[in-house]
LOKETI-514693 format. One record per atom (N, C-alpha, C): x, y, z. Coordinates in pm, whole numbers, padded with zeros to 5 digits, always signed. Atoms other than C-alpha are relative to their C-alpha. Example, Ala and Ser with C-alpha at 12.3 -4.5 7.8 and 13.67 -1.06 7.14 Angstrom:
+00089-00119+00000/+01230-00450+00780/+00090+00120+00000/-00082-00119-00006/+01367-00106+00714/-00077+00109+00073/
// end
This chain:
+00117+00089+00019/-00096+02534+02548/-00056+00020-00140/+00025+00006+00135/-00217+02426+02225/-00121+00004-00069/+00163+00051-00010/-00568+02415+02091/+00012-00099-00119/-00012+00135+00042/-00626+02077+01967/-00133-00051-00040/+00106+00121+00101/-00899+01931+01707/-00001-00141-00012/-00032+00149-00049/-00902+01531+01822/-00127+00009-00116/+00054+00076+00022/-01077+01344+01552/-00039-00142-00021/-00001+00192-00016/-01228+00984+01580/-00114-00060-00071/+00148+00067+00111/-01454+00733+01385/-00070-00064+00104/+00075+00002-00087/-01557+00577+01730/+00021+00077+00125/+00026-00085-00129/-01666+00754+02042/+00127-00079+00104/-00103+00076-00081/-01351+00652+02268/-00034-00042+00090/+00056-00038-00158/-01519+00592+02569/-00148-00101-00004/-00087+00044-00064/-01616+00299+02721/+00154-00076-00053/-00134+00060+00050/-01263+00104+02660/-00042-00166-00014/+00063+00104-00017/-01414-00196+02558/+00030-00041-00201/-00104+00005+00122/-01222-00179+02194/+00138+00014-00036/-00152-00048-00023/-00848-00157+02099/+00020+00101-00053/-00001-00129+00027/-00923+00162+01903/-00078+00132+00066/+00047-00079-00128/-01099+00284+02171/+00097+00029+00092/-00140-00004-00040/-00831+00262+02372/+00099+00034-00001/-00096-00070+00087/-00566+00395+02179/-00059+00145+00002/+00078-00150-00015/-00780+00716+02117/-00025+00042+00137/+00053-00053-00156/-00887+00729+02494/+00141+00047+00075/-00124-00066-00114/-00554+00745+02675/+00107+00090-00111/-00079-00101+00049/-00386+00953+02380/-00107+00124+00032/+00062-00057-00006/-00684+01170+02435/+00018+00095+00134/+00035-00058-00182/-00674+01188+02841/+00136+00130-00027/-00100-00057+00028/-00255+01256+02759/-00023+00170-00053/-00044-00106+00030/-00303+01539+02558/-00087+00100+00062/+00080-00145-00096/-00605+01735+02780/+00057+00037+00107/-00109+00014-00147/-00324+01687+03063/+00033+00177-00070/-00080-00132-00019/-00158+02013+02868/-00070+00087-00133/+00034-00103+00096/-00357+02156+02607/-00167-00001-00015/+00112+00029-00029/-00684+02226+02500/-00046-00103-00110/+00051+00087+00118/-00881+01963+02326/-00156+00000-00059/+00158+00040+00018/-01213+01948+02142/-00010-00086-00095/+00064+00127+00057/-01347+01614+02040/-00102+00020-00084/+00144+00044+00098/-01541+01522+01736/-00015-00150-00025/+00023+00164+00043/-01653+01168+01687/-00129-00040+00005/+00099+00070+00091/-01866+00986+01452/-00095-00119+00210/+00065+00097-00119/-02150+00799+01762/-00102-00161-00069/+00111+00093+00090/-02354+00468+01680/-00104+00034+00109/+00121+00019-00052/-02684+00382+01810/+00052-00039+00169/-00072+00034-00206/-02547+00212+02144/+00045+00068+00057/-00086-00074-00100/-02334+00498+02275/-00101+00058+00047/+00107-00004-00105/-02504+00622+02577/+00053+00194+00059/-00033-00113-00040/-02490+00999+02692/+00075+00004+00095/-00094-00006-00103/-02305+00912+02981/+00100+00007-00017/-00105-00052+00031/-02047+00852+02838/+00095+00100-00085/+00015-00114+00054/-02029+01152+02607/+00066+00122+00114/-00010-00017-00125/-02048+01303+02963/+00125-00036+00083/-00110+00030-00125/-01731+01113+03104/+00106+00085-00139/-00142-00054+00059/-01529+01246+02810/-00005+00206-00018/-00016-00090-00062/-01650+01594+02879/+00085+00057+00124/-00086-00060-00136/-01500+01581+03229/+00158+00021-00034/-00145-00050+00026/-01158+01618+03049/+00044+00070-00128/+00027-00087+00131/-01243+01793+02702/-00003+00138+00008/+00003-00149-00042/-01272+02152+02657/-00161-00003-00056/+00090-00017+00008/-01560+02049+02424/+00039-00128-00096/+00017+00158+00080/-01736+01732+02271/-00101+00028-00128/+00138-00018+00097/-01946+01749+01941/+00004-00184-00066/+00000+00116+00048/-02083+01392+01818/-00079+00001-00165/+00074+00004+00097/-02197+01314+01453/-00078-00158+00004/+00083+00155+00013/-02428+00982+01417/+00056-00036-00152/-00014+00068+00080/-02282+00758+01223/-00104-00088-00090/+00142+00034+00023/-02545+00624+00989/+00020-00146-00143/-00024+00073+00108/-02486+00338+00749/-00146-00120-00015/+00066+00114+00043/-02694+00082+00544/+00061-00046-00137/-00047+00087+00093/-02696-00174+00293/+00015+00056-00137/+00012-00066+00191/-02763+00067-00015/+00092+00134+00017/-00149-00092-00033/-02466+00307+00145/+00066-00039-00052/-00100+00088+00003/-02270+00030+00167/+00008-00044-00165/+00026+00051+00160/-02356-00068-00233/+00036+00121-00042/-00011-00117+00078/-02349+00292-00343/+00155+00051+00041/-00096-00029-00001/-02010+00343-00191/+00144-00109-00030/-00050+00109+00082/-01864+00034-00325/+00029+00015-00140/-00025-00054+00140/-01939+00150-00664/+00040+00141-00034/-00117-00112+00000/-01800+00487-00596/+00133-00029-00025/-00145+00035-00058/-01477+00355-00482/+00054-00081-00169/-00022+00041+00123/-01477+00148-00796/+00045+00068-00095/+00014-00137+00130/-01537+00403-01046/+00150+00090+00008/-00124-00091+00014/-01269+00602-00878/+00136-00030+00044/-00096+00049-00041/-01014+00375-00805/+00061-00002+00190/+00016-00074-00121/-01059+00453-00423/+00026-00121+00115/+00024+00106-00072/-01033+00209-00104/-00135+00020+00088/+00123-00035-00106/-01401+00125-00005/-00032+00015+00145/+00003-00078-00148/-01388+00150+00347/+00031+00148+00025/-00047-00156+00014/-01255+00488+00309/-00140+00086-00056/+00132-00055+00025/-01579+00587+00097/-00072+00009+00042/+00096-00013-00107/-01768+00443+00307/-00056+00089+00103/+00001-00044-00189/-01703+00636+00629/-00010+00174-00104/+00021-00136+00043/-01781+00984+00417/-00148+00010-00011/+00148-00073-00049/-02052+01129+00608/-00012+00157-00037/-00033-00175+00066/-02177+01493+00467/-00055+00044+00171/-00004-00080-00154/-02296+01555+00882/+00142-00009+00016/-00102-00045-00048/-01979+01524+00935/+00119+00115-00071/-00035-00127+00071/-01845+01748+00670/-00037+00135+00040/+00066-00146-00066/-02142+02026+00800/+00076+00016+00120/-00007-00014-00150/-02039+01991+01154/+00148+00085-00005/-00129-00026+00014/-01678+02034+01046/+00042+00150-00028/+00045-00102+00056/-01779+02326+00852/+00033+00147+00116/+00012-00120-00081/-01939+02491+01118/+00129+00058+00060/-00144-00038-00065/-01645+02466+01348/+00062+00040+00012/-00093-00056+00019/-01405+02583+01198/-00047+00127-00054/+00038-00116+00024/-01577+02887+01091/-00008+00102+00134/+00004-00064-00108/-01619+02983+01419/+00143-00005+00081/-00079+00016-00064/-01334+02871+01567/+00166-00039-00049/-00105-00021+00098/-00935+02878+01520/+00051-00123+00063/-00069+00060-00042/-00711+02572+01621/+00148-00003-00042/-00096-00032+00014/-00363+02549+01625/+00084-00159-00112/+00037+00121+00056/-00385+02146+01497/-00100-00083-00007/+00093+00098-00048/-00565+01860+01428/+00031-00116-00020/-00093+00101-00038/-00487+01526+01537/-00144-00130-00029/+00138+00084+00090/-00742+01236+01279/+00089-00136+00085/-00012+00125-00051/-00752+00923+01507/-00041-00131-00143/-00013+00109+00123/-00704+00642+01205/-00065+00040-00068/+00014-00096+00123/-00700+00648+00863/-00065+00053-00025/+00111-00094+00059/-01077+00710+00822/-00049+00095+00015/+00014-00150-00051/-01059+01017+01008/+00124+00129-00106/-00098-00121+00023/-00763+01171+00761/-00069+00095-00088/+00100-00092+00047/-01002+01283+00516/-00094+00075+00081/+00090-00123-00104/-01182+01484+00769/+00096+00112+00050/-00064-00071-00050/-00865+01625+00900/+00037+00085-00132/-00028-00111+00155/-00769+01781+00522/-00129+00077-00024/+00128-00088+00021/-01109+01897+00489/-00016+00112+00154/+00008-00082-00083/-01096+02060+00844/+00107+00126-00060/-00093-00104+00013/-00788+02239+00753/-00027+00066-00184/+00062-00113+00169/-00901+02328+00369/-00100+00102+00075/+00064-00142-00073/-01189+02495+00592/+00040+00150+00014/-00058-00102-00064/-00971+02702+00782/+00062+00091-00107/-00088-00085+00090/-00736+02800+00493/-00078+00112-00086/+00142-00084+00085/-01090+02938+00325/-00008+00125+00048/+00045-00100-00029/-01164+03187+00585/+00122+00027+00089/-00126-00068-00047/-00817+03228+00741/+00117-00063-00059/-00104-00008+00029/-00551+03228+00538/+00119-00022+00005/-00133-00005-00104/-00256+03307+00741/+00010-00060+00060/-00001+00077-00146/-00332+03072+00986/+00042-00121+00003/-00009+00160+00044/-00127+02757+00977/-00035-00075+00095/+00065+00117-00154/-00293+02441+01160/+00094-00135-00085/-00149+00114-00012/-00030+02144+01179/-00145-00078-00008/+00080+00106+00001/-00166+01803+01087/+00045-00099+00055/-00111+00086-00048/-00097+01484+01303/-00134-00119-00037/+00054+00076+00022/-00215+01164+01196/+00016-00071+00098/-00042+00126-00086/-00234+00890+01479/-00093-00152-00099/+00066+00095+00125/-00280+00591+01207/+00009-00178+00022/+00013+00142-00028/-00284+00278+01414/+00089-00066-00050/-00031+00125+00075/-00192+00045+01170/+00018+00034-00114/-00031-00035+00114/-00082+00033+00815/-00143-00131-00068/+00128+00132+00048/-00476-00122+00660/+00047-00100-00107/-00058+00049+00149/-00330-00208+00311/+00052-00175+00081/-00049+00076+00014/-00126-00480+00517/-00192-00137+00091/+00096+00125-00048/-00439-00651+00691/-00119-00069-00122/+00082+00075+00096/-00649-00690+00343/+00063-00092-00063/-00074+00113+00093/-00323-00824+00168/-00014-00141+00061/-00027+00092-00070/-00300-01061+00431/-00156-00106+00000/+00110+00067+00041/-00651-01172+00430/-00076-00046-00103/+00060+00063+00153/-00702-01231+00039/+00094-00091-00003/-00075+00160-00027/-00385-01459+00105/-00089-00085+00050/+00038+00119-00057/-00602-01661+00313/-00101-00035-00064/+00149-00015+00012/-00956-01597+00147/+00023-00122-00165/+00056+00068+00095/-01046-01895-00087/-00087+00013-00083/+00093-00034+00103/-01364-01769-00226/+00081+00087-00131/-00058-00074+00117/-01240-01638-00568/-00024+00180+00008/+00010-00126+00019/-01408-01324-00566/-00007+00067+00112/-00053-00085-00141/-01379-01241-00224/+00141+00034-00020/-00163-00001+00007/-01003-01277-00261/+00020+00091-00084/-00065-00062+00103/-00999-01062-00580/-00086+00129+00077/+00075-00113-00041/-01190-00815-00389/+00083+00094+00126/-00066+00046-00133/-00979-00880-00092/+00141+00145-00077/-00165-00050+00058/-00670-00777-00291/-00022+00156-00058/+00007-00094+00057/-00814-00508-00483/+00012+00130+00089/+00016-00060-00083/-00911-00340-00157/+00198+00069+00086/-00117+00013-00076/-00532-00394-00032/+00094+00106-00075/-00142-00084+00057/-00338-00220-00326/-00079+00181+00039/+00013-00141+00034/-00576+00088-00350/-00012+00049+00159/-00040-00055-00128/-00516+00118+00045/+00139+00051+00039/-00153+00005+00040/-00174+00068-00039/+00031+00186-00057/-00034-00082+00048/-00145+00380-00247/-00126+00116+00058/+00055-00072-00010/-00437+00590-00093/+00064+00029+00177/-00091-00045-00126/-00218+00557+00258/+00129+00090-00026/-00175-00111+00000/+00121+00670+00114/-00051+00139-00039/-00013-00095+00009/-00069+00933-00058/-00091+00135+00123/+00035-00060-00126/-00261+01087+00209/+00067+00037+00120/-00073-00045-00116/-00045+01008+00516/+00107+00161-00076/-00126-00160+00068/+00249+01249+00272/-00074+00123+00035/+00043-00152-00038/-00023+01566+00367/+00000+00069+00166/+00004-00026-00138/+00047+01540+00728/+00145+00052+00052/-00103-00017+00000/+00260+01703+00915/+00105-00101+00127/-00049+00096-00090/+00331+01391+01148/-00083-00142-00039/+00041+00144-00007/+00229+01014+01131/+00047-00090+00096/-00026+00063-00096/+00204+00822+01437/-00023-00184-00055/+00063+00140+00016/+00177+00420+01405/+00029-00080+00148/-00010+00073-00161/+00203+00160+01703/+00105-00089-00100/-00052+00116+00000/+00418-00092+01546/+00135+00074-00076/-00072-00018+00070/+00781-00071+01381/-00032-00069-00149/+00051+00065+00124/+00660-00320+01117/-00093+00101-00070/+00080-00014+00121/+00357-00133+00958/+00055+00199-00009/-00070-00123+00092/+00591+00211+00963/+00084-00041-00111/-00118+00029+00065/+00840+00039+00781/-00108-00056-00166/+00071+00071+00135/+00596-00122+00535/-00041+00145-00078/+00008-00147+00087/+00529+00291+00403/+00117+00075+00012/-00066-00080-00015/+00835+00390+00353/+00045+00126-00042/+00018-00100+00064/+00765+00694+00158/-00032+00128+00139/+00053-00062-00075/+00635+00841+00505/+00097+00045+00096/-00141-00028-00082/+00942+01028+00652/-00026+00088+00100/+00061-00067-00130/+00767+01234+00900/-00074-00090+00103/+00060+00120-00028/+00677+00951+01112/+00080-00028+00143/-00036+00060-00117/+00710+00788+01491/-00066-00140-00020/+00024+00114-00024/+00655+00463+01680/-00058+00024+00126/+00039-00015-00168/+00437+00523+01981/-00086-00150+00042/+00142+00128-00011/+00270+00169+02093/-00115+00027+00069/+00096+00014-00049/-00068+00130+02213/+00035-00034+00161/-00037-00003-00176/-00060+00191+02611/-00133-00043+00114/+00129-00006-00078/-00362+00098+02878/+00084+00047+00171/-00015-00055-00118/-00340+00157+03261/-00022-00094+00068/+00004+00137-00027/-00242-00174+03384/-00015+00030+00176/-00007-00024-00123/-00258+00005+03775/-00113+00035+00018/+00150-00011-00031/-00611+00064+03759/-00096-00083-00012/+00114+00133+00015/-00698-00301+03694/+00113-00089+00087/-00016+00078-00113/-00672-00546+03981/+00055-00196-00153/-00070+00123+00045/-00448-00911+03855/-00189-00050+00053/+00114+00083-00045/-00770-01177+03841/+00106-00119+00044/-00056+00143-00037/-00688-01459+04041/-00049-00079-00008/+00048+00114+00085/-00731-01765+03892/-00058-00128+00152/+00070+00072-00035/-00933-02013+04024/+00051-00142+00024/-00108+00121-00008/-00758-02361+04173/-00046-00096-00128/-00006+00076+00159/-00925-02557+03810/-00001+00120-00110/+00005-00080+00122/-00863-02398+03522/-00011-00074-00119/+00063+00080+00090/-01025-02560+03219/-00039+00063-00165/+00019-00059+00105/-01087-02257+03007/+00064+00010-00121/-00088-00009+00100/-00946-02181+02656/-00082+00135-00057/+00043-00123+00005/-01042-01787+02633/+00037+00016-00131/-00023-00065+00103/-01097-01572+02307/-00091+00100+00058/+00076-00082-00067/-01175-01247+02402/+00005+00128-00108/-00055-00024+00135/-01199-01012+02068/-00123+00035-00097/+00118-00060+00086/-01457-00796+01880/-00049-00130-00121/+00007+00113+00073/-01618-01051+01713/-00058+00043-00173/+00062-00080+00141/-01740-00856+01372/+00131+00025-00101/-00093-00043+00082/-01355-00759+01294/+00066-00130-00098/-00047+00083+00055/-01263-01008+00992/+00127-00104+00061/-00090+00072-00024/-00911-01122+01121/-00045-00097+00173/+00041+00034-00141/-01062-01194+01474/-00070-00144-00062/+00041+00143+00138/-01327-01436+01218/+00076-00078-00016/-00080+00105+00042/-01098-01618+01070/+00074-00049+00098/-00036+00098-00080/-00886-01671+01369/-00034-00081+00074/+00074+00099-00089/-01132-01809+01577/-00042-00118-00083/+00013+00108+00079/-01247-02034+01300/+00086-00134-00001/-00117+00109-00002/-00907-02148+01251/+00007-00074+00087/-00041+00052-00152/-00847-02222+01612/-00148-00152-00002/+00070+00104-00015/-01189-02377+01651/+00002-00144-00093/-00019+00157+00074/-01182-02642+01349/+00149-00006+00024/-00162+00018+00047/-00792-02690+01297/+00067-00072+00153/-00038+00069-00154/-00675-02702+01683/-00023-00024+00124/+00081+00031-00117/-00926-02720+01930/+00000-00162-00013/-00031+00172-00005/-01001-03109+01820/+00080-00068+00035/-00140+00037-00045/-00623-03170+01899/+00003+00005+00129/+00011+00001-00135/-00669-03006+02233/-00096-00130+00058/+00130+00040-00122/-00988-03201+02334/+00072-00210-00006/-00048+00123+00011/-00802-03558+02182/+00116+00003+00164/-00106+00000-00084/-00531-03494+02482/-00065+00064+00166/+00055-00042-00185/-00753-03296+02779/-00139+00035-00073/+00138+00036-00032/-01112-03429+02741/-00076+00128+00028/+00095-00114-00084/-01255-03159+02970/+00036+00146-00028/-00057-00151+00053/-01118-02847+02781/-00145+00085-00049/+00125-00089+00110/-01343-02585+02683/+00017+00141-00043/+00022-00117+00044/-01383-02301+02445/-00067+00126+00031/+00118-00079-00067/-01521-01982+02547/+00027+00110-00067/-00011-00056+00132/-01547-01695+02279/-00080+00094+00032/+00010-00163-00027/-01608-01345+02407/+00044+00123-00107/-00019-00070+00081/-01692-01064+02179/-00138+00062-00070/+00148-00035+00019/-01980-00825+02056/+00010-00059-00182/+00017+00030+00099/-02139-00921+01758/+00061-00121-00119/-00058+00061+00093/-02023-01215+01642/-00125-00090-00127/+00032-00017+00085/-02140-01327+01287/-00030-00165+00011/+00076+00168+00020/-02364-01694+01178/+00098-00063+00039/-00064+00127-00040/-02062-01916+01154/+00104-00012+00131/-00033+00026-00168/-01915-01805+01492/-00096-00020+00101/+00190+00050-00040/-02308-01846+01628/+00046-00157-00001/+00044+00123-00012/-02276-02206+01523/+00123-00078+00020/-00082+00128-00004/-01962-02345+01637/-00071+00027+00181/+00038-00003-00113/-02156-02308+01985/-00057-00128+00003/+00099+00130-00001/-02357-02637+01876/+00076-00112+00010/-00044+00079-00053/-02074-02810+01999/+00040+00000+00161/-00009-00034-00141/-02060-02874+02382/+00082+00022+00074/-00127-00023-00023/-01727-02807+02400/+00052+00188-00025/-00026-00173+00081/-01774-02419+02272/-00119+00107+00069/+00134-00090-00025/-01949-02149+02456/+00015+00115-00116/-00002-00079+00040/-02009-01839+02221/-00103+00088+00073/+00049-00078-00114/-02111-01560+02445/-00061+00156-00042/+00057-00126+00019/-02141-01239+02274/+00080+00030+00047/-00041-00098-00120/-02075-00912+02461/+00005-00028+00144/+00061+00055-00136/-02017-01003+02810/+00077+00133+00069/-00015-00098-00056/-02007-00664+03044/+00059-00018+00110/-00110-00036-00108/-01803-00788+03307/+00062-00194+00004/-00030+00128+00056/-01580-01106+03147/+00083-00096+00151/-00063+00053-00023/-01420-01165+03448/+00017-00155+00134/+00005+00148-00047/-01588-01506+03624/+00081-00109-00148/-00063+00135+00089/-01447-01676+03282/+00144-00006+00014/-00136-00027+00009/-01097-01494+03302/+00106-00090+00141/-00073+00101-00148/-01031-01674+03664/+00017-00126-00073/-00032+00159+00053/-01094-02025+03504/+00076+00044-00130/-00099+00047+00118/-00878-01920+03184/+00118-00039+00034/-00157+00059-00047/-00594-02149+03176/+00076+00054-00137/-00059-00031+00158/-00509-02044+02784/-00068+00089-00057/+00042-00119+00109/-00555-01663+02630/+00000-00004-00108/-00029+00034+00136/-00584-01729+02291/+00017+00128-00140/-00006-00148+00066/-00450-01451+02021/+00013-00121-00157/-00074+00077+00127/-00481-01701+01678/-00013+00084-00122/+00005-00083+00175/-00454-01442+01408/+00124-00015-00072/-00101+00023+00135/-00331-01493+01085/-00004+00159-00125/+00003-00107+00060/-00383-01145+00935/-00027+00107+00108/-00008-00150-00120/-00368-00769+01119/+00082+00046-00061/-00107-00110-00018/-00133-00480+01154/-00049+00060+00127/+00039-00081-00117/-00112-00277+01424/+00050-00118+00127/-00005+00061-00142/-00084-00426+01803/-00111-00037-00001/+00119+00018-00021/-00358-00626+01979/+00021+00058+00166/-00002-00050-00153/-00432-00482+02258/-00087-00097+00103/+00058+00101-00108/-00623-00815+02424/+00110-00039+00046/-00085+00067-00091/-00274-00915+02512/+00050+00110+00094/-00010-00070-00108/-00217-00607+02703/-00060+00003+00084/+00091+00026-00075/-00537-00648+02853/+00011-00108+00096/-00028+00140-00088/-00441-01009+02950/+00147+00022+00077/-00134-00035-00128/-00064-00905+03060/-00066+00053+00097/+00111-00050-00118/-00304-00669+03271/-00062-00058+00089/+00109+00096-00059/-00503-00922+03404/+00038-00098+00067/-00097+00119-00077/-00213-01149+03483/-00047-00110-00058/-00029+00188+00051/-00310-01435+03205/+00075-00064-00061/-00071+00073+00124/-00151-01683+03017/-00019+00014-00121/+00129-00033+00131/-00164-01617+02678/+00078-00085-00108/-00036+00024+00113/-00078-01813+02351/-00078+00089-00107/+00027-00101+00084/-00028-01598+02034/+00078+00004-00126/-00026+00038+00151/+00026-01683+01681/+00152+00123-00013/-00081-00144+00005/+00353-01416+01556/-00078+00067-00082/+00011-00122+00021/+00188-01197+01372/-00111+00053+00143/+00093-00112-00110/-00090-01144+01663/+00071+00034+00174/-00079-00046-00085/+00195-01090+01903/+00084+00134-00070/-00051-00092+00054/+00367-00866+01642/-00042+00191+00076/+00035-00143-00052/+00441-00502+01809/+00049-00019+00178/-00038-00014-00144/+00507-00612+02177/+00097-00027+00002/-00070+00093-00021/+00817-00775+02135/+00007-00124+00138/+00023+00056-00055/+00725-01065+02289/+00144-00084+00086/-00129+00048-00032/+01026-01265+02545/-00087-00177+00000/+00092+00157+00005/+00869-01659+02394/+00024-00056+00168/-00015+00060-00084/+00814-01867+02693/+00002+00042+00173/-00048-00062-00149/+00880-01602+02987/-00149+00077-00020/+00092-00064-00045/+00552-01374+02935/-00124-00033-00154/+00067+00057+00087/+00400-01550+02642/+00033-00131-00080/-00076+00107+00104/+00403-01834+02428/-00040+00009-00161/+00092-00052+00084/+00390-01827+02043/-00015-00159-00099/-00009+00115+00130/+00311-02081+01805/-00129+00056-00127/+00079-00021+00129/+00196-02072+01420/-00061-00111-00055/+00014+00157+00106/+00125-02421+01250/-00128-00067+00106/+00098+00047-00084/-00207-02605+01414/+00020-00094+00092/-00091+00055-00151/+00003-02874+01606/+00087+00102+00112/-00099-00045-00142/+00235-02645+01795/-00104+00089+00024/+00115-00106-00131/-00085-02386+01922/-00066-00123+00088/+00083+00124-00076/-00268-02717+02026/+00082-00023+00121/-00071+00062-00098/+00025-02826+02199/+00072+00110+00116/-00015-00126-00032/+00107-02468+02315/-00113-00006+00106/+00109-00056-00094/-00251-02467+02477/+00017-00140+00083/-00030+00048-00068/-00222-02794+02616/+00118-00010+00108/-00120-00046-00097/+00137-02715+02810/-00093+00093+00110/+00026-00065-00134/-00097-02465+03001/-00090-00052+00021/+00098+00079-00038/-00383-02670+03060/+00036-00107+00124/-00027+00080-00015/-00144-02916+03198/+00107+00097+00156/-00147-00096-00119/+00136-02687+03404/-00023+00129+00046/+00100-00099-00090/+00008-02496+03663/+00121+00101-00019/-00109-00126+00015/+00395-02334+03699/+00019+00097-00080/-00046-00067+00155/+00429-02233+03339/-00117+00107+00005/+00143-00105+00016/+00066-02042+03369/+00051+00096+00098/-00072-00078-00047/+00237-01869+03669/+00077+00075-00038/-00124-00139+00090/+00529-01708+03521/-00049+00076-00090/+00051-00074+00130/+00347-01636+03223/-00120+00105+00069/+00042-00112-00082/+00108-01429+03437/+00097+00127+00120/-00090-00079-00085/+00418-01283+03654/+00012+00145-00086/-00094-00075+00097/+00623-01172+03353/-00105+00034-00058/+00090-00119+00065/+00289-01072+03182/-00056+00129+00050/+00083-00114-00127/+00173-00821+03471/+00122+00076-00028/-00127-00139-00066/+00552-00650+03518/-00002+00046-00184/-00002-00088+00100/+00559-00611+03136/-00128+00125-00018/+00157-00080+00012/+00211-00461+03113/+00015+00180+00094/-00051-00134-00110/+00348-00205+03384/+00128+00081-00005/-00145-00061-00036/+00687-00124+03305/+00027+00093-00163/+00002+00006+00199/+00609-00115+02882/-00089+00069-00049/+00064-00041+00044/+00306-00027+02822/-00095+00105+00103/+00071-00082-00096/+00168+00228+03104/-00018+00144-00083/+00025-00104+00028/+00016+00530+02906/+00040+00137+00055/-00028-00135-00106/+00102+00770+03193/+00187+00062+00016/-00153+00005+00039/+00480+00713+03107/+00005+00016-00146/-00071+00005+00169/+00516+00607+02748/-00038+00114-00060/+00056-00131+00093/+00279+00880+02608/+00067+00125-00001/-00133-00155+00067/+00591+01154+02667/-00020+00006-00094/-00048+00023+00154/+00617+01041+02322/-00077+00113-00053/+00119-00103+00055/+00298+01255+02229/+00042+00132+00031/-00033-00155-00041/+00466+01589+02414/+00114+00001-00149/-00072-00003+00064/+00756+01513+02194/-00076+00017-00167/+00075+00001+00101/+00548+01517+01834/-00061+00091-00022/+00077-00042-00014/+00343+01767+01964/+00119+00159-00011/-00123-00142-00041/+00675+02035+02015/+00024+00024-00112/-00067-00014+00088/+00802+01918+01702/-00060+00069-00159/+00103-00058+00078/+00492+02016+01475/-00027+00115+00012/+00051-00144+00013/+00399+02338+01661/+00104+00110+00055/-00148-00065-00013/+00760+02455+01686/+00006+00132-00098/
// end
C-alpha cells in the first residue's frame, strides 16, 4: 500500500462536472488499495457535506478556498505576459495553497503524488521540491492525470474566434500552453490523458498512457422516455467557452432548420452559469435556458435529441457517457464525440456542417425506432466500455510501474 498525495483544482464531489468525475472515480479506485490524502482548491458553493462524503473513503481531506477576482485575473494576465507563461496557469497560483502544501509535507512523507489536470502540476513539483528540502533521500514518484491536451482547445477556438484580439489572444494562449505542457508534463514520472488524440498531439511525452474517462453506468437507472418526445437537450456547464460557442452555433445556424421541418421542436439548455448571450436566446419561445437544474431528469424523458455541437475541446465529453447512461439519443459533432470511438448510426449519430446536425436531429424527432437503438447500443456501451470499476485496472497498472 502506497501513500498517495491526490491533487485537484475542483472539490470532486458532487459529480455534476466531467472533471469532477474523472477525479472522483480515479479517486474512489485508488482508496480501494492505498492510502490517499486529498487536497483541493473549494469555491464558495461547496457544501461540508460533501467534504464529508469524500472523507468516508480518504485517509484525509484538506481544502484550500479558491479565491479569484477581477484585479487577480488582470494582475495575472500581465504576469503571464511578461513571462511568456499560459494565463490560466498563473491564474490558478494560490500562495494558501503553496502554505498548506508546505505544511504537509513537512510533517508528513508520501510515497507519490498524483496532480489531477494541468493546473494542479505546478503544485505537484512544488510538493515534491518540499519534500526533497527536508528529506532528501526520499524519492516521491510523480503522476500526472492531465485530462486533455489544453494547448489543443485554445488553438481550436482562435480558429473560430472572429474578434481580432480575442483570436490573437486566443492563439497566444494556445502556443505558450503548447510549450508550457511538453515542458512540465517531461517532470513527471507518468502522464495519464483520456484520449489517443491529445497524447499523440505531445509527442515529446514518452512516459505516457490512455486511460478514458469512466462513470458508473449501474448505479443510474435508463430514463424512460416519455410516449412524445419533442425535446432537443443540451446539457453542459454553461461558463466552459467550447460549450458557448456550441450552443450558439446550434441555436442560430441549425435550430431554425429544425423548427422549418418539426414546428413543435424545442430547445432546452441545461447548465450552471450560463453567460448574457446564452440568457438571451431564451427570448425565443422555442428555447428554454434553465441554468443549473438539480435533478434534469423530467426534461431527459421528453429528450428526443442529446445534443454534443462542439467545435473546439480535447479530452472526452463525458455528457455522452452520461446520456449512453441514461439510455439517450444523442447527436455529436466529431470532434465532441472524439475519444469514445463512436459506431455512427448504431449508438450515436454524428454530423458536422449545419444541414446534416439539423437533419441528424430531425431523423430523431421523427423515428421513434432509430431513438431506440440509439438508446440500446448507448446503455450496453456505457456498461461494457466505460464502467470505472473495470477499466480503472489501468490505474493499478501505472501505479506498479512508478513505485516499482
Amino acid at each position: 500500500m502506497a501513500r498517495i498525495l491526490f491533487l485537484t483544482q475542483v472539490l470532486p464531489y458532487p459529480l455534476d462536472a466531467g472533471p469532477k468525475i474523472r477525479a472522483y472515480y480515479v479517486l474512489r479506485h485508488l482508496a480501494q488499495q492505498h492510502e490517499v490524502t486529498l487536497v483541493s482548491f473549494v469555491r464558495q458553493e461547496d457544501r461540508a457535506e460533501w467534504v464529508a462524503h469524500l472523507r468516508s473513503f480518504c485517509a484525509q481531506v484538506h481544502t484550500v478556498p479558491m479565491q479569484r477576482s477581477r484585479w487577480q485575473d488582470i494582475r495575472a494576465l500581465a504576469k503571464a505576459l511578461a513571462l511568456s507563461q499560459p494565463a490560466i496557469i498563473v491564474r490558478d497560483e494560490i500562495a494558501a495553497m503553496h502554505a498548506m502544501l508546505r505544511d504537509l509535507m513537512r510533517g508528513q512523507a508520501f510515497d507519490a503524488i498524483h496532480a489531477d489536470q494541468t493546473s494542479m502540476a505546478q503544485y505537484a513539483l512544488f510538493a515534491r521540491q518540499c519534500t526533497l528540502s527536508s528529506r532528501p533521500n526520499v524519492p516521491v514518484r510523480l503522476v500526472l492525470d492531465a485530462h486533455n491536451a489544453l494547448f489543443r482547445v485554445f488553438r481550436q477556438l482562435a480558429r473560430d474566434e472572429s474578434h481580432p484580439l480575442k483570436r490573437l489572444f486566443l492563439a497566444r494562449e494556445a502556443r505558450a500552453l503548447e510549450r508550457y505542457e511538453q515542458q512540465v508534463y517531461s517532470q513527471f514520472d507518468h502522464v495519464a490523458f483520456v484520449t489517443d488524440q491529445d497524447r499523440q498531439s505531445l509527442p515529446g511525452i514518452s512516459r505516457g498512457t490512455t486511460i478514458p474517462i469512466c462513470v458508473d453506468p449501474l448505479e443510474r437507472d435508463v430514463i424512460l422516455p416519455r410516449p412524445e418526445q419533442r425535446l432537443i437537450t443540451h446539457l453542459g456547464t454553461m461558463f466552459w467557452p467550447p460549450n458557448i460557442e456550441g450552443v450558439l452555433w446550434f441555436a442560430r445556424e441549425v435550430f431554425p432548420r429544425v423548427l422549418e421541418r418539426v414546428p413543435d421542436a424545442r430547445l432546452v439548455i441545461i447548465g450552471k452559469r450560463p453567460p448574457a448571450d446564452i440568457e438571451a436566446l431564451g427570448q425565443d419561445g422555442h428555447i428554454q435556458v434553465l441554468g443549473y437544474v438539480p435533478d434534469p431528469t423530467p426534461y431527459l424523458a421528453e429528450t428526443a435529441a442529446f445534443i454534443v455541437p462542439l467545435h473546439a475541446g480535447a479530452g472526452m465529453r463525458v455528457k455522452i457517457l452520461d446520456a449512453w447512461g441514461w439510455g439517450l439519443p444523442i447527436v455529436s459533432t466529431t470532434l465532441g464525440a472524439e475519444g469514445v470511438e463512436p459506431r455512427e448510426g448504431e449508438d450515436l449519430l454524428i454530423a458536422d456542417d449545419a444541414q446534416a446536425f439539423a437533419d441528424a436531429v430531425v431523423r430523431l424527432l421523427e423515428d421513434s425506432s432509430l431513438r431506440a437503438t440509439l438508446r440500446e447500443h448507448g446503455r450496453q456501451r456505457a456498461v461494457e466500455d466505460y464502467n470505472w470499476r473495470t477499466v480503472y485496472a489501468a490505474w493499478d497498472r501505472v501505479y506498479q510501474s512508478v513505485l516499482q
